[in-house]
C-alpha positions as CSV (number, residue, x, y, z in Angstrom):
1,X,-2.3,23.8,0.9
2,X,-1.2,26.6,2.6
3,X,-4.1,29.4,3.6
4,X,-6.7,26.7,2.7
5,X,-9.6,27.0,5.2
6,X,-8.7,23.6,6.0
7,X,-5.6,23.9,7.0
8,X,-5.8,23.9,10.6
9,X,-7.9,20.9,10.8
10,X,-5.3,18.8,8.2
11,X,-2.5,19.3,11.0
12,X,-4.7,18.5,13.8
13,X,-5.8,15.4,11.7
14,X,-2.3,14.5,11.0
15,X,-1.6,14.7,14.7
16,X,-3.9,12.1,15.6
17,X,-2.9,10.0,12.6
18,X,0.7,9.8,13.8
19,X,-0.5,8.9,16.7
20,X,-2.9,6.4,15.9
21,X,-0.1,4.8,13.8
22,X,2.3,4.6,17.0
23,X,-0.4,3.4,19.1
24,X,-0.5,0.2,16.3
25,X,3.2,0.2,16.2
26,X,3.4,-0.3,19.6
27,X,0.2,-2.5,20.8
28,X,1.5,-5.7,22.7
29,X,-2.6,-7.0,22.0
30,X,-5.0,-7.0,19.6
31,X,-7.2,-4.4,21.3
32,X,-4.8,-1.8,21.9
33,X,-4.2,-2.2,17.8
34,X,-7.4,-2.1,17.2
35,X,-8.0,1.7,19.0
36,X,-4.7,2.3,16.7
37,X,-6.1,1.3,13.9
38,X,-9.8,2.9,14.2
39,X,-8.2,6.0,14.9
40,X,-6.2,6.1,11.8
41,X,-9.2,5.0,9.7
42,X,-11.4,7.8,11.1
43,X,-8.7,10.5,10.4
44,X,-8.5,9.4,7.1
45,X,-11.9,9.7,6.4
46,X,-11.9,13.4,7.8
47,X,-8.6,14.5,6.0
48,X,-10.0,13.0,2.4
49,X,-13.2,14.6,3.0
50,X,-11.4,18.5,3.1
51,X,-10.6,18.2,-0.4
52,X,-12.6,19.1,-3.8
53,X,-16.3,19.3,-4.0
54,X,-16.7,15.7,-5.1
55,X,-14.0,14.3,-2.3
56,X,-16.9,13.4,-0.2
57,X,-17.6,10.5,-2.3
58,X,-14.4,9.3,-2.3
59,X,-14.2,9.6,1.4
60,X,-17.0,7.9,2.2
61,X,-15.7,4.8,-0.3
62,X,-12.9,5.1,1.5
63,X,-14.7,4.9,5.2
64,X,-17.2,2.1,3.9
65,X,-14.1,-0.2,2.6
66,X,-12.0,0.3,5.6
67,X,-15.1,-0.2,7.9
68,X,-15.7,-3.4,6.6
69,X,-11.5,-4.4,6.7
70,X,-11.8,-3.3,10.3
71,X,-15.2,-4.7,11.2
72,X,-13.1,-8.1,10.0
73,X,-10.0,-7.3,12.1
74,X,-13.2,-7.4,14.8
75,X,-14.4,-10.6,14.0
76,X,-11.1,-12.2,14.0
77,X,-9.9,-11.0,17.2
78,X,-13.3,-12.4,18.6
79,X,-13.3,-15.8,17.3
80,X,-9.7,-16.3,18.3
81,X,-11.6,-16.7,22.2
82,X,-13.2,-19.7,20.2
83,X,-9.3,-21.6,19.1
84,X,-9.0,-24.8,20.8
85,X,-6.0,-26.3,22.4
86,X,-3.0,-28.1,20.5
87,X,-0.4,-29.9,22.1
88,X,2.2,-27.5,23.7
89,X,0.4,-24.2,22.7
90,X,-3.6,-22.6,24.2
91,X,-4.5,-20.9,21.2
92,X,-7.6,-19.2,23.1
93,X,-5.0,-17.2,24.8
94,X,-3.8,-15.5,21.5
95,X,-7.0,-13.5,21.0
96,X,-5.4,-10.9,23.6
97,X,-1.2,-11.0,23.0
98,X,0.6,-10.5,19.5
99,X,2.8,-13.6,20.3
100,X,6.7,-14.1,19.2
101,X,5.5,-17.8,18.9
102,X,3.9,-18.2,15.9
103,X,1.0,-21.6,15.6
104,X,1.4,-23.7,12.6
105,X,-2.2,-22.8,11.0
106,X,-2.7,-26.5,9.8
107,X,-2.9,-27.2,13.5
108,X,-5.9,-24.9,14.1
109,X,-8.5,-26.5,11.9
110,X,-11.0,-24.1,10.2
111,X,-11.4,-22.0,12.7
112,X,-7.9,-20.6,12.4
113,X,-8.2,-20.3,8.4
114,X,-11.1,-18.5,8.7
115,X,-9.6,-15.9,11.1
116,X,-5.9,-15.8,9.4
117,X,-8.6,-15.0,6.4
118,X,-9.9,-11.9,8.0
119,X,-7.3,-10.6,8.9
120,X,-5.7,-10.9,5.5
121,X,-8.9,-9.2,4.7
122,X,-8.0,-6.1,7.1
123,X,-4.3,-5.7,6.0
124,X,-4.9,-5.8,2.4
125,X,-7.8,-3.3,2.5
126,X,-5.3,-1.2,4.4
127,X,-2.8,-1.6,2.0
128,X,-4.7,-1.5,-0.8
129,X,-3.7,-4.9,-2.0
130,X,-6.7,-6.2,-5.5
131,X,-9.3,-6.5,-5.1
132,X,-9.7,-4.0,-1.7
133,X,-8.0,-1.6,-3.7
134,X,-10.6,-0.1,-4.5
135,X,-10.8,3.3,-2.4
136,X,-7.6,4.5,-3.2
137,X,-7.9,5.7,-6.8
138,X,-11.2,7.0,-5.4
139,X,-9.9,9.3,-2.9
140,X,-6.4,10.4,-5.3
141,X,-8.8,11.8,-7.8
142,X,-10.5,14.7,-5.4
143,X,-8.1,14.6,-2.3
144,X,-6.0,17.0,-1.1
145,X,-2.6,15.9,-2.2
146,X,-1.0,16.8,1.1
147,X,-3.4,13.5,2.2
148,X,-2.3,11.3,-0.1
149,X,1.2,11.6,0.0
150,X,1.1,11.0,3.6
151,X,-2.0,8.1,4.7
152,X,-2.5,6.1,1.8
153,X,0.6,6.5,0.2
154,X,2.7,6.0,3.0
155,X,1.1,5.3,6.9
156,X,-1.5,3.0,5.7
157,X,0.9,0.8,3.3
158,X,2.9,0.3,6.6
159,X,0.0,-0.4,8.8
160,X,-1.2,-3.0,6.1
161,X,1.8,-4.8,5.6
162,X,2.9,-4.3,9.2
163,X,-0.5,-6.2,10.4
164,X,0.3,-8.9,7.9
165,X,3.7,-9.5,9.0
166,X,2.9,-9.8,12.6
167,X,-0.1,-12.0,11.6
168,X,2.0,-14.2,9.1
169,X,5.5,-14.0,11.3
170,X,4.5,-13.8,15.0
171,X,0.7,-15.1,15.3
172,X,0.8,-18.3,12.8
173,X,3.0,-20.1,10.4
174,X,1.3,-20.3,6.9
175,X,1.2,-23.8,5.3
176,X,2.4,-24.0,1.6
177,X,-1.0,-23.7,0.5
178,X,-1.2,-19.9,2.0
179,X,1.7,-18.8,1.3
180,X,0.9,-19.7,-2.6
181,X,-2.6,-17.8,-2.1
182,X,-0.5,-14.6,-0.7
183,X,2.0,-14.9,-3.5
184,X,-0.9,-15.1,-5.8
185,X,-2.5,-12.4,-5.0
186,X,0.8,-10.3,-4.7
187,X,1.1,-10.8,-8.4
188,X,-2.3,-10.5,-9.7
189,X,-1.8,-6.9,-7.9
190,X,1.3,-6.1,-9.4
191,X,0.0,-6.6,-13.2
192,X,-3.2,-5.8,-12.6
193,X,-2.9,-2.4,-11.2
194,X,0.1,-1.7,-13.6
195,X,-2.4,-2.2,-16.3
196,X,-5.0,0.0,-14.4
197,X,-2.1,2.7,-13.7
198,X,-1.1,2.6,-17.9
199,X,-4.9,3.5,-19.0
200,X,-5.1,6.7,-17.4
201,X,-5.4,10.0,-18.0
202,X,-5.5,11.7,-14.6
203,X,-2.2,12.0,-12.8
204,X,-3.3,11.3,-9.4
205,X,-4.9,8.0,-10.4
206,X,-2.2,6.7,-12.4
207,X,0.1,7.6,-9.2
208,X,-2.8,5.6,-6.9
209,X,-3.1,2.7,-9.0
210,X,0.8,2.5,-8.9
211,X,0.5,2.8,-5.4
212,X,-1.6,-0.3,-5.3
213,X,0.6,-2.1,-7.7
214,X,3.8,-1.5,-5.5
215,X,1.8,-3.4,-3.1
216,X,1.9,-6.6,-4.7
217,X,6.0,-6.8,-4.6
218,X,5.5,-6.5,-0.2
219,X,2.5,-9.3,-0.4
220,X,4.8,-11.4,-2.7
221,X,8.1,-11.1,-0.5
222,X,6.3,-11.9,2.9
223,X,4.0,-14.8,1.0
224,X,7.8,-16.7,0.1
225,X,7.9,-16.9,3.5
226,X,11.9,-17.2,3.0
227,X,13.9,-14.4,5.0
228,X,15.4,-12.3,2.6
229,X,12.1,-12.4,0.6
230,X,10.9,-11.0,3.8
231,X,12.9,-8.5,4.3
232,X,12.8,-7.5,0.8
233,X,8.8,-6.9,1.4
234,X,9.3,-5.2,4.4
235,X,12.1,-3.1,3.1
236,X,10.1,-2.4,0.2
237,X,7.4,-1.1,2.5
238,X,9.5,1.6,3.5
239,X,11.3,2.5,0.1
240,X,7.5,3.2,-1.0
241,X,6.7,5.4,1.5
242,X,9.5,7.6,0.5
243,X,9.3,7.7,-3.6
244,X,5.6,7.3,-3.4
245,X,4.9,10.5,-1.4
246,X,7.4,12.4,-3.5
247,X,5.4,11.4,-6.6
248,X,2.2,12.5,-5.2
249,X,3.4,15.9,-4.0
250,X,5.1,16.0,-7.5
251,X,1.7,15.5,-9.0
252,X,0.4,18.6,-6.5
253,X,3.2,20.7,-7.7
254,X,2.5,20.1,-11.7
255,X,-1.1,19.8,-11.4
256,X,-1.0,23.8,-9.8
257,X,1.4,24.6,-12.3
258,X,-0.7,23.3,-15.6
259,X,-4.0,24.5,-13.8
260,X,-5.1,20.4,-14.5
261,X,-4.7,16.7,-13.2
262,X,-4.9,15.7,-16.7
263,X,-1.9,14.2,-18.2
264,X,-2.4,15.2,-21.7
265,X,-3.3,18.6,-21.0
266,X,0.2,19.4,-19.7
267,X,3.8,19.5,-21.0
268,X,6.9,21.8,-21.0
269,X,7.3,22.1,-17.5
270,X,11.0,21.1,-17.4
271,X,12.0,24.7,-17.8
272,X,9.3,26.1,-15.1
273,X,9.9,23.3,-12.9
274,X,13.5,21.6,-13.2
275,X,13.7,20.5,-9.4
276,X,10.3,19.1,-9.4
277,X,11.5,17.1,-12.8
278,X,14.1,15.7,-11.4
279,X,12.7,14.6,-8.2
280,X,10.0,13.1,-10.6
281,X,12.7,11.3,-12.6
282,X,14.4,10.2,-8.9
283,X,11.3,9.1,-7.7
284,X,10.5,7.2,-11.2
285,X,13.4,5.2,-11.6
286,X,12.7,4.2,-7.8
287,X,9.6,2.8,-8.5
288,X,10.6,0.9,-11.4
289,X,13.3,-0.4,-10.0
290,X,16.1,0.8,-11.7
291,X,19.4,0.2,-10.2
292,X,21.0,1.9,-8.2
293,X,18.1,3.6,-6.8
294,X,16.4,2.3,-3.3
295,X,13.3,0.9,-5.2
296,X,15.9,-2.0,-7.2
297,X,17.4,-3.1,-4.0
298,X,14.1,-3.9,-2.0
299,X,12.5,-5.0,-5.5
300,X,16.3,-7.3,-6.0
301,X,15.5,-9.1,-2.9
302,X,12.0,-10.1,-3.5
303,X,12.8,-11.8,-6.5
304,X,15.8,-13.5,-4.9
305,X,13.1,-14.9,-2.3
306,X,10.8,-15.8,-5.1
307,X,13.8,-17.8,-6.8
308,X,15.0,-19.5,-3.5
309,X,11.7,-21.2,-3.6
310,X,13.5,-23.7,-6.6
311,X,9.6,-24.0,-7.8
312,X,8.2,-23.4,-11.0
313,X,5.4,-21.3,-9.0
314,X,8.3,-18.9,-7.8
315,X,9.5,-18.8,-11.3
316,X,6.7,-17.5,-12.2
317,X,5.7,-15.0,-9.7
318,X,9.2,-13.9,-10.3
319,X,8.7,-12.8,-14.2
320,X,5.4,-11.1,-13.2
321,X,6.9,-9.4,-10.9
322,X,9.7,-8.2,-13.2
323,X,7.6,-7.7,-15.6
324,X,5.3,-5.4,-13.6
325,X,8.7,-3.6,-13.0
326,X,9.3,-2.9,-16.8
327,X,5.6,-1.7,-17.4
328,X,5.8,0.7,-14.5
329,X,8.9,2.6,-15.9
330,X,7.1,2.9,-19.5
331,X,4.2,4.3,-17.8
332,X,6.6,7.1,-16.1
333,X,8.6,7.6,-18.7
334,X,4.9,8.4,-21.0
335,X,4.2,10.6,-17.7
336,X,7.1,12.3,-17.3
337,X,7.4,13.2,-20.8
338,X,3.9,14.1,-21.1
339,X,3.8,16.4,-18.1
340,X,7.4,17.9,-18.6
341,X,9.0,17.3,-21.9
342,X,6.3,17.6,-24.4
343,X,4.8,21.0,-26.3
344,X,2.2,22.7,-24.1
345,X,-1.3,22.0,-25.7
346,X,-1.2,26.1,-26.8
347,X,2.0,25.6,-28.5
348,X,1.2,22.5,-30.6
């Protein structure tokens, strides 16, 4: 990135980024997250859109599908005015405070489904949980890599999984039907975008749809609902901000090195870049999940909330979920050979 023309404006961008994340981090009410959560979304929008010639598309996929997560965000802090009163608890009052009190959602009728519902909306569009996934491997393809190692691989996962546990933990207490529909759709992300990840040929979108799969395992541990399946989502959050952006300025460093994104257009940079191929083999095995590595512990404790569940729905959840572990480390073990291990194209 450096002595880009753009490089003023990505710091300045960043800037407000950080801060727009803080301003979320720290919002006591909805509408001070809201402002939070705009300003990120704009910034976004503007870093994406100082990449390649054809980034503009992809930021404006990416604006369009966050607008519409955010114009749902809206809509739920709004009809929360509408909640009626159950015993012991005025519900209308929530559509200001983030309360430590969480409602049971079965006592809120359909009105509180249908707002839990839109915000589920706006935190996995943030995220990048399926099917609002969609705008990630959009932007990865033409982005500057600078951008995607920091918003969507990192600051918007936490702002999506942070606005789902506040909504899930502190603002209402799923019923058993929920939490099966978030554990649902935590593993249809993980296989899915697994699958997605293992059929491409461009580096930056196999690292995006990764990116969307590693989603799935924080959905699944905060849909158990059981604390250390919790806290194996939420520490998974963070684990994935750190690997995640490593393999996306990996792919920066390889990608200028073999003059191409395309996988099968590299190969023998181990000897040009050995540091860069290890922190790619680091950041791989932390991914998959491979012990003793950050990415196994977080991983570990999601499927010990999925099994603490003594259901045959957690047992399943659990082997799709270890399963999409197994498929992610062939995939990097194709990449990294590919990209570091194999004969240049000239040389075959």
């Amino acid at each position: 990135m450096a002595r880009e023309y753009w490089e003023g404006k990505f710091y300045a961008y960043l800037i407000w980024a950080m801060a727009g994340a803080c301003i979320v981090g720290w919002a006591a009410n909805f509408f001070v997250l809201l402002i939070g959560w705009e300003l990120v979304t704009l910034m976004l929008f503007l870093m994406i859109n100082q990449g390649r010639a054809g980034s503009q598309n992809g930021a404006a996929k990416t604006y369009a599908m966050l607008g519409f997560a955010d114009a749902c965000l809206l809509m739920a802090i709004v009809l929360m005015f509408s909640l009626p009163t159950v015993p012991g608890k005025a519900l209308h009052n929530l559509a200001i405070p983030i309360t430590h009190s969480p409602v049971s959602l079965s006592d809120t009728g359909w009105l509180g489904y249908t707002i839990y519902g839109l915000l589920l909306i706006a935190a996995f569009a943030k995220a990048g949980a399926i099917p609002l996934h969609t705008w990630i491997p959009a932007a990865a393809a033409d982005a500057p890599v600078s951008v995607m190692a920091y918003l969507p691989a990192a600051v918007d996962k936490l702002l999506g999984i942070y606005l789902l546990a506040r909504v899930s933990l502190d603002l209402f207490r799923p019923d058993a039907t929920m939490q099966v529909v978030l554990m649902s759709i935590g593993a249809v992300t993980i296989i899915s975008a697994v699958f997605m990840a293992m059929i491409q040929h461009n580096l930056k979108r196999l690292l995006a749809f990764h990116s969307v799969s590693q989603v799935g395992y924080m959905v699944l541990g905060i849909g158990t609902g059981t604390a250390v399946g919790i806290i194996g989502g939420l520490f998974h959050m963070v684990n994935n901000a750190i690997y995640k952006s490593n393999l996306f300025l990996m792919s920066g460093v390889v990608g200028k090195a073999a003059g191409t994104d395309e996988i099968e257009d590299m190969g023998g940079l181990a000897r040009r870049l050995p540091i860069t191929f290890i922190c790619g083999v680091i950041s791989a095995a932390a991914i998959s999940g491979v012990p003793p590595f950050n990415g196994f512990v977080s991983k570990w404790l999601v499927y010990q909330g999925a099994l603490s569940l003594h259901s045959g729905f957690g047992t399943a959840v659990l082997v799709a979920a270890v399963f999409g572990s197994a498929l992610t480390l062939a995939s990097f073990v194709k990449v990294l050979y590919s990209a570091f291990l194999s004969r240049p194209p000239a040389d075959a």
